[in-house]
N, C-alpha and C positions, 0 to 999 in steps of 0.2 A: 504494500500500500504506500502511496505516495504520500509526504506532507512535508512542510512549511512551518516555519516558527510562528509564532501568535506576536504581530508588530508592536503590541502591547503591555504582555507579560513573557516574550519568547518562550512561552510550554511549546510542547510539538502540537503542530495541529494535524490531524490527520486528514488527508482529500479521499475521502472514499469515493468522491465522481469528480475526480478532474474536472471535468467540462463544466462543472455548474462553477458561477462566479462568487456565490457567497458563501462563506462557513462561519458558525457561530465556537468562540473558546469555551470551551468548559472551563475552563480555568479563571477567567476574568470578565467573561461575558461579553466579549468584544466581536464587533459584527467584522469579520474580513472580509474584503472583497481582493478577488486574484484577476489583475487584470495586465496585458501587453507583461505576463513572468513576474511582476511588480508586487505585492499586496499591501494592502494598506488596510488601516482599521478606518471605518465611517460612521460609527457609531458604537452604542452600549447595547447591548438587546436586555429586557427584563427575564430575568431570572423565572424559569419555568414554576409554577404550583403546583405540587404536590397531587399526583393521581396513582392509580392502583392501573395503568395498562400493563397488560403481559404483552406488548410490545414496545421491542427497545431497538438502538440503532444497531445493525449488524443482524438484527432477526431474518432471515428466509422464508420466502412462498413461493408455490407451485402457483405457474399461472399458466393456463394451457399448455401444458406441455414446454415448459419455459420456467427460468428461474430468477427470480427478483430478489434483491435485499432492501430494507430500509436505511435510506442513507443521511435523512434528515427528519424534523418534525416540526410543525407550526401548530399551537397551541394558541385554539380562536374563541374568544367569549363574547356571549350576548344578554341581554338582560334575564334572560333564564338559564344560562349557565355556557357549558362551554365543551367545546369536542375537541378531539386532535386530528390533524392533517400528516399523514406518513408520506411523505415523498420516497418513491422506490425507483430503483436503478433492476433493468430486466440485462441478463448475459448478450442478448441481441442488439444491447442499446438503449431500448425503447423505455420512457419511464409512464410512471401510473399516480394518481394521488390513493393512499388508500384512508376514509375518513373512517373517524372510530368514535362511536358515541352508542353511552348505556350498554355496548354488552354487543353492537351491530356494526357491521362495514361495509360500505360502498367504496368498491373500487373499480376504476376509471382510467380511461387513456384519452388524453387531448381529442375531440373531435370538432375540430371550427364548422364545418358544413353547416352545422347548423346556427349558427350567426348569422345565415342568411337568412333564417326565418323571418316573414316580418314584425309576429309578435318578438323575435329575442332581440331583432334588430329595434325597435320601440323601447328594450328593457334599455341596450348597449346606449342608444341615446341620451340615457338617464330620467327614464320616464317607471313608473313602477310596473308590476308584475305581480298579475291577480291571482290570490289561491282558489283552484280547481280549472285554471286554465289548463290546456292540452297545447302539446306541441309532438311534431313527426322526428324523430330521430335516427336513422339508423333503421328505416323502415318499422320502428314501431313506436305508437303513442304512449305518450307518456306525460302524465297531470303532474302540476305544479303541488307538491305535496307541502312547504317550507320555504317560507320567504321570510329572511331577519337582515338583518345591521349584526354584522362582528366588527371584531375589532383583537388585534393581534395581541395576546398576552405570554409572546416569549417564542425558543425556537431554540434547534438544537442539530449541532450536524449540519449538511450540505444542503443547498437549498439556492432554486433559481431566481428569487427577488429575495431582498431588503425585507427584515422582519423586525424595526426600529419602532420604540413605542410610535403608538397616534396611526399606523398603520390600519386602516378602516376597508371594510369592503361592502358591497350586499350580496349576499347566497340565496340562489333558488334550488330548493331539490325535488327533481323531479321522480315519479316512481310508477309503476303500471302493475296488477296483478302476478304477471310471472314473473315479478324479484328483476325486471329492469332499470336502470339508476340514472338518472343525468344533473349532473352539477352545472350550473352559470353560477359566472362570480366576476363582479363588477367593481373595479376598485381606481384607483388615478391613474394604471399604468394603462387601461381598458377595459375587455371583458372577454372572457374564456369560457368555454364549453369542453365539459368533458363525462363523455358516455362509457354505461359498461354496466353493474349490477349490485345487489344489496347479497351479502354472505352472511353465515356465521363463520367464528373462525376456525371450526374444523374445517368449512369448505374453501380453505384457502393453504392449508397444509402448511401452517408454519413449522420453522426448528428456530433454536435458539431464542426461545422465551426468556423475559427476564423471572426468575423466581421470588417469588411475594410472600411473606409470613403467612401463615396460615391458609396459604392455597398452594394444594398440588398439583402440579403440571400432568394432565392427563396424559396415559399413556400412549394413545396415538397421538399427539402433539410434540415429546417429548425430543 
């Protein structure tokens, strides 16, 4: 694995995905950005809160026949609480967000095509987005199931934007009877689309869980 001193507190930092430009220290909380071989720090990121996921950075999933690790996390709150965002790195390249909230996961691969919609194009405008609208994705429909205001509360690992407090966005989650998922998310840099499906986390065939007092890591997961 590749890494870089922290320009801050020089601990190692680890690049577990080269390619992405930002990494947060564990050490000092310091946002790096690696740019033109150079890194520099551009900020402080706040300090993650304390949660109970059995997923950590370095955990593995089966994703069709294909294998991903978590290489970052963005930890997003809203007036009724807060989920976390896994950014995964796939051996093809390809990356996924996978979101984690209450015990459920929707994971997802960029899909812009549908930015052309006109309602998501109306959202991208900055105009709102009605809950139990429908929209086509990926040849199947899919209702507006979750529409809030987050706001970035910390981040950890490797990771393709800036996750510096006051970081704000709006999330629509989309979802349809057979466990299909589609994320929009609208924030200053623009708006993103990304399709794919709601799991639990056996059907995502983790290894390397982090262990948690008083929970055993089931044996098929193990």
């Amino acid at each position: 694995m590749e890494s870089v001193n922290c320009p801050s507190c020089e601990a190692l930092l680890p690049l577990r995905d080269p390619g992405l430009p930002y990494s947060t220290c564990n050490y000092c909380q310091s946002l790096v950005r690696r740019r033109d071989g150079a890194a520099e720090v551009v900020g402080t990121v706040a300090s993650l809160p304390l949660d109970v996921s059995p997923i950590q950075i370095g955990t593995t999933f089966a994703l069709d026949g294909n294998s991903a690790v978590a290489v970052g996390r963005v930890r997003w709150g809203w007036q009724d609480g807060s989920w976390n965002e896994w950014f995964l790195r796939a051996d093809d390249g390809r990356h996924y967000w996978l979101g984690e909230a209450m015990g459920m996961y929707m994971l997802t691969s960029e899909y812009p095509a549908v930015l052309a919609v006109p309602a998501i194009r109306n959202f991208a405008d900055g105009n709102p987005f009605a809950l139990g609208a429908t929209v086509k994705a990926g040849g199947k429909w899919l209702e507006a199931t979750d529409v809030k205001e987050a706001s970035c509360l910390g981040s950890e690992g490797d990771l393709p934007f800036a996750t510096l407090p006051g970081r704000t966005m709006t999330n629509v989650d989309f979802r349809n009877a057979n466990g299909d998922a589609l994320s929009v998310q609208r924030d200053d840099d623009g708006t993103t689309a990304w399709l794919g499906r709601w799991s639990d986390l056996a059907g995502l065939q983790p290894k390397n869980l982090r262990r948690i007092e008083g929970w055993t890591i089931p044996g098929t997961l193990a």
